[in-house]
C-alpha positions in Angstrom: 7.4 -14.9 13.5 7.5 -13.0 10.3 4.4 -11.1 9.4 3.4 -8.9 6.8 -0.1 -6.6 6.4 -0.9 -4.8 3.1 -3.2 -2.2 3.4 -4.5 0.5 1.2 -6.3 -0.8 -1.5 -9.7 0.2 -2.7 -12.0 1.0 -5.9 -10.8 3.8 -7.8 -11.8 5.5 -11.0 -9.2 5.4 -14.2 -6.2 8.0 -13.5 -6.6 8.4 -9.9 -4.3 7.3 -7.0 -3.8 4.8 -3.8 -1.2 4.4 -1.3 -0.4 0.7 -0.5 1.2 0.0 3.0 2.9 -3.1 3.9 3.8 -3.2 7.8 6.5 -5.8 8.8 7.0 -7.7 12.5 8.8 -10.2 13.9 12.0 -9.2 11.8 14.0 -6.7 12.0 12.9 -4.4 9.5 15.8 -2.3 7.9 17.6 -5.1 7.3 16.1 -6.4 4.3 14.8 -5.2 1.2 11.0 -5.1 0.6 9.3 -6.4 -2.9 5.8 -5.6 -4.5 3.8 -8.0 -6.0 0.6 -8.0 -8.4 -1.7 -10.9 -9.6 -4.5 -10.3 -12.0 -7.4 -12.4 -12.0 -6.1 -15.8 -14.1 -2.8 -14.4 -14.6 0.8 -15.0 -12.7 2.2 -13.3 -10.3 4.1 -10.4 -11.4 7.0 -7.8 -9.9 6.4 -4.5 -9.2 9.1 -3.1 -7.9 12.1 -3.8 -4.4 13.2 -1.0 -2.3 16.6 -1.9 -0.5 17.1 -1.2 2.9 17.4 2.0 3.2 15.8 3.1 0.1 19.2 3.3 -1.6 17.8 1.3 -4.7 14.5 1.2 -6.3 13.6 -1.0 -9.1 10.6 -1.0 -11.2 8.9 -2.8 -14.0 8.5 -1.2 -16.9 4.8 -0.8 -16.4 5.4 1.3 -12.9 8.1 3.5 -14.2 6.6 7.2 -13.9 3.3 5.9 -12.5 4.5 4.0 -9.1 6.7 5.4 -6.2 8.4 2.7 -3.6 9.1 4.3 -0.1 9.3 3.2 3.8 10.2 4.3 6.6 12.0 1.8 9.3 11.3 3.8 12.0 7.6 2.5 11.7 8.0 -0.9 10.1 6.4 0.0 6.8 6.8 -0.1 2.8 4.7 2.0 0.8 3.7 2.1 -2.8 2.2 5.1 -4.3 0.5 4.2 -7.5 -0.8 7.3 -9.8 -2.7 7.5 -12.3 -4.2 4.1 -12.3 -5.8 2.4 -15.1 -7.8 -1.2 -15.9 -5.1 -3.1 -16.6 -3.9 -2.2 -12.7 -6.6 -4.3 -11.0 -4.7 -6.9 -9.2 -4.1 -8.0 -5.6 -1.5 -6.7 -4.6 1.7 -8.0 -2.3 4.7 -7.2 -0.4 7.0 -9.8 0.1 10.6 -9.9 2.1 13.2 -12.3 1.3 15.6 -13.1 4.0 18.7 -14.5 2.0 17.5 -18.4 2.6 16.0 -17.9 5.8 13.0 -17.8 4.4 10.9 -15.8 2.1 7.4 -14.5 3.4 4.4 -12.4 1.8 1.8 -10.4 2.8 -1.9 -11.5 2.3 -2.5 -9.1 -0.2 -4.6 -5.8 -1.0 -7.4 -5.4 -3.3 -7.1 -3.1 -5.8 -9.8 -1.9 -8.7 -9.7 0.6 -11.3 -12.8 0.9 -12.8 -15.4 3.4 -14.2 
């Protein structure tokens, strides 16, 4: 069974930094790429940015380009996301998803995270 576990998140003041971890089971991991989500409170659902396989590709939405770094490492199962320099408009829960080409398409629970003063 597919199972994903964000961790990571946390209260932090404007301009500072978290690491978000997303550990994977029940899959195997290097196979598939690994997507981060955000929801603000009363908004959608919004991409952050997919790391392929092996780290090969990196995409990011415009808001995460020069703030957010996508990493993993197979060998332990888990996708990171570093996010600097935070600000308000970053509070969301945040989620990793993996898609396994129409064998199904599972998410994490999510991770809290708060940028405030």
């Amino acid at each position: 069974q597919v199972h994903l576990v964000e961790s990571g998140g946390g209260l932090v003041q404007p301009g500072g930094s978290l690491r978000l971890s997303c550990t994977a089971s029940g899959y195997t991991f290097d196979l598939y790429a690994i997507k981060w989500y955000r929801q603000a409170s009363g908004k959608e659902r919004e991409f952050v940015t997919r790391i392929s396989p092996y780290a090969a590709l990196i995409d990011y939405a415009e808001f995460a380009k020069g703030r957010f770094t996508a990493s993993r490492d197979n060998a332990k199962n888990t996708a990171y996301l570093q996010m600097n320099n935070l600000q308000p408009e970053d509070t969301a829960v945040y989620f990793c998803m993996v898609d396994q080409d129409g064998r199904g398409t599972y998410w994490g629970q999510g991770t809290q995270v708060t940028v405030s003063a």
